[in-house]
Structure formats: C-alpha cells, structure tokens
N, C-alpha and C positions, 0 to 999 in steps of 0.2 A: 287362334281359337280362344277363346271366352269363357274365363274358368268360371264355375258355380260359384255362389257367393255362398260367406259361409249362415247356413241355417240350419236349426233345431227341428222337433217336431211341432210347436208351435208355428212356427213361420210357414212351413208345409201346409198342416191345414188352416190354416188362413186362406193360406193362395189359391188351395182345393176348394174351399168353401165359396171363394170371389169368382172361380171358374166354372160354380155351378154346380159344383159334384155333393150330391147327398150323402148325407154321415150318419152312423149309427156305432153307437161302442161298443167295445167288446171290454175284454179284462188285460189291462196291461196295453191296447193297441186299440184304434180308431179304423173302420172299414168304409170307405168312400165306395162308392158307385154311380157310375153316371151311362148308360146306356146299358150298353151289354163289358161295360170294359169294369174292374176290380183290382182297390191298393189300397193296402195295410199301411198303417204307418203309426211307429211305435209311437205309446203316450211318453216314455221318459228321454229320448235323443236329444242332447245339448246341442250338436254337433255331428249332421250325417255325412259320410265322406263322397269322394266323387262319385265312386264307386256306385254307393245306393243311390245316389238320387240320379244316375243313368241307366238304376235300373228301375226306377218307380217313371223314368220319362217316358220310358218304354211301353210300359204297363198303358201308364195315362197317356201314350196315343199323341206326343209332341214331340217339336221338333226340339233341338240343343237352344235357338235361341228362345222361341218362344217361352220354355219352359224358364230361362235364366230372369226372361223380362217376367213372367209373372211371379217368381219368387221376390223380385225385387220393388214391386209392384205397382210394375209399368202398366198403365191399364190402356196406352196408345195403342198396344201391339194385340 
C-alpha cells in the first residue's frame, strides 16, 4: 500500500485546480467544485495527515492511487 506523500494545503489545490475542479474562497478555506461533487480545503494546512486527505479522496470521487499520482503530479495517470 502506497502512503500519501506528504502535502499542505498549497499542493492540494494545485492538484485540484490541474484536475479541473473550480475554486472559489471562502474565509479561512478554499471550496472546489467540479460537477455535483464538493471539498473544502483549509487555507493554512502545512501538513494534512492520512486521515484527511482519505477523506477529501472520497469527497473528490478517486481512487488511492490516482489521487496519490495527482498530488505528486503525475500527469501519465
């Protein structure tokens, strides 16, 4: 199994933004949307643990690996 590498809120929306997903801010957090699917992701995270970013993979509608290659940003996969 294929740990998340580690990423902040920066590197999140990057990846979100190179995946297509539309952004609008809020206060304190960043709101993505891309169809009917919806994920927050705070402005100040140095550092999100496994934890949340299996539960933002969720949200965002990927698999474990897909989402690890686009945080790392693999643009093959």
């Amino acid at each position: 199994m294929t740990d998340y590498p580690a990423v902040g809120s920066r590197e999140v929306k990057q990846a979100l933004k190179r995946a297509g997903w539309e952004s609008r801010p809020g206060k304190g957090h960043t709101v993505f949307s891309k169809g009917r699917r919806t994920v927050v992701v705070d402005d100040d995270v140095k550092r999100f643990s496994a934890k949340l970013l299996g539960l933002m993979r969720r949200q965002i509608g990927m698999d474990r690996e897909s989402l690890i290659a686009l945080l790392r940003g693999d643009e093959s996969r």
